[in-house]
N, C-alpha and C positions, 0 to 999 in steps of 0.2 A: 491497405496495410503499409506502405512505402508511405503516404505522407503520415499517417501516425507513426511514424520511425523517423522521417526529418522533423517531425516537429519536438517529439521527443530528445531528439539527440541535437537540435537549435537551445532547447532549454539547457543541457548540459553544458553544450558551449557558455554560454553566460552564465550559470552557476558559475564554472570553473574560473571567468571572467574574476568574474564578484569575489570569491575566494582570493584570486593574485587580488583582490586590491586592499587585505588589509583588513583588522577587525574592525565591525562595527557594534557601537555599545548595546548590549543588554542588557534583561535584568536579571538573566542566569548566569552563572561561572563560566570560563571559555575551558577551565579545566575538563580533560577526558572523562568520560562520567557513563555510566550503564544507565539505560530505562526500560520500563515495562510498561504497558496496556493494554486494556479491554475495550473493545466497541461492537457496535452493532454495523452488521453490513444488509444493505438493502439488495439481494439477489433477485434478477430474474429468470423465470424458468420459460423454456419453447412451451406454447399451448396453456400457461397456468398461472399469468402475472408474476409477480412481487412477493417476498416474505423475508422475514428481520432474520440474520443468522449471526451466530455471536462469531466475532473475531479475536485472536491471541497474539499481541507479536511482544517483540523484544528488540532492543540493539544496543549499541553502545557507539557514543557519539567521538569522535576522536576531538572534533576541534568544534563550535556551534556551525561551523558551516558544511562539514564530512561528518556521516555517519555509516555500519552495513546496521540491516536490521531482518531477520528474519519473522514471517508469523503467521497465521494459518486461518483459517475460515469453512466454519462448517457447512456445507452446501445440504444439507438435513440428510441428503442420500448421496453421499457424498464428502468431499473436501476439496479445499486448494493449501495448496503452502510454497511459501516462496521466500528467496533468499536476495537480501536487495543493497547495493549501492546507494546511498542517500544523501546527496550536495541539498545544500539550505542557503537559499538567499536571503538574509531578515529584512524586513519592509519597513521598521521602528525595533523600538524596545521591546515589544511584547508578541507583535504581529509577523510574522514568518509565511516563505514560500518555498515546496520544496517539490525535487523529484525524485523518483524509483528507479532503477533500472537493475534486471537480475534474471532469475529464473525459477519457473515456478512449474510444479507437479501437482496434477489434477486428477481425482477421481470421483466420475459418476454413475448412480445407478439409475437405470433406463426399467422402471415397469410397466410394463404393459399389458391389457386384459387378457387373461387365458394364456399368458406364455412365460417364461423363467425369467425372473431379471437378468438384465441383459449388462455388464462391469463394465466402462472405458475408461480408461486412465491415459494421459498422454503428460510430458515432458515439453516445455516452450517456453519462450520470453515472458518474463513478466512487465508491468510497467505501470510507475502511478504518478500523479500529481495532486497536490493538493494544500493547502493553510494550514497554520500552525497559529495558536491562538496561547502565550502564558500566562495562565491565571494566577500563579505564584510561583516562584523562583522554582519550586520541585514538582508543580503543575502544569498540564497542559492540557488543550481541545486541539482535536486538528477536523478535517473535514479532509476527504480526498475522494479520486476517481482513482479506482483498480483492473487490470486487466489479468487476466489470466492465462495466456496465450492466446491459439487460433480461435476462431469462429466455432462453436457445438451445435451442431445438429437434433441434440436433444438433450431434456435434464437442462442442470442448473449452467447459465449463458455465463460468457469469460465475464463479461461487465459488473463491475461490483460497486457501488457508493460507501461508504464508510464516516461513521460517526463514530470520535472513541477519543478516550480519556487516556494520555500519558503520565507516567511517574517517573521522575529519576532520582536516580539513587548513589 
């Protein structure tokens, strides 16, 4: 857990780097601007592989390099949702790299044969990294890794992949 915490907070340092040094050109507005999107998150479960779960978030970008963004992911028996800090480094005009940092609340449901479902919810760090890809000035792809706090012992695991289409507006 501590080196996924320096390496996390190594990225933020250079994020914030790259911010002091000044815009760089692209092909969106640097005006403050709200966005929304849908994606699919690849979850995995203790004991049960993989499965596609739709993801919801939102934010609003202050500057192309600052944004927060909130947004939520359904774990089928279950959820996450998390509230995030989001610095963006751009790589070109179109091509972007960014990270998360925030907090996020989780709830899972644990069934098992012959006994009640069993509810855990906990409250932890959230964290993500990932590309940003704009297909047109109000379009975007991004790709990321998501975390959902600690380590689950059963039900749907903190680890999350995410494929998802941005809109701003």
């Amino acid at each position: 857990m501590r080196k996924w915490l320096a390496v996390l907070l190594s990225g933020y340092v250079i994020a914030g780097v790259a911010c002091a040094a000044g815009p760089v050109s692209e092909n969106r507005p640097v005006a403050p601007q709200a966005y929304a999107g849908l994606g699919i998150g690849l979850v995995d479960y203790s004991g049960g592989g993989s499965k596609a779960s739709p993801k919801l978030f939102g934010g609003y970008e202050f500057t192309n390099k600052l944004a927060i963004e909130a947004g939520g992911v359904d774990f089928k028996k279950g959820y996450g949702m998390y509230i995030a800090v989001k610095p963006t480094i751009p790589l070109s005009e179109k091509l972007s790299v960014y990270g998360k940092v925030g907090v996020a609340k989780s709830r899972r449901e644990i069934v098992l044969p012959a006994a009640p479902a069993i509810k855990k919810s906990d409250t932890g760090a959230y964290g993500a990294f990932g590309l940003q890809y704009s297909v047109t000035p109000n379009t975007a792809i991004t790709a990321e890794y998501e975390r959902f706090g600690k380590k689950k012992d059963a039900g749907a695991k903190e680890d999350v992949w995410t494929l998802a289409l941005k809109f701003f507006f």
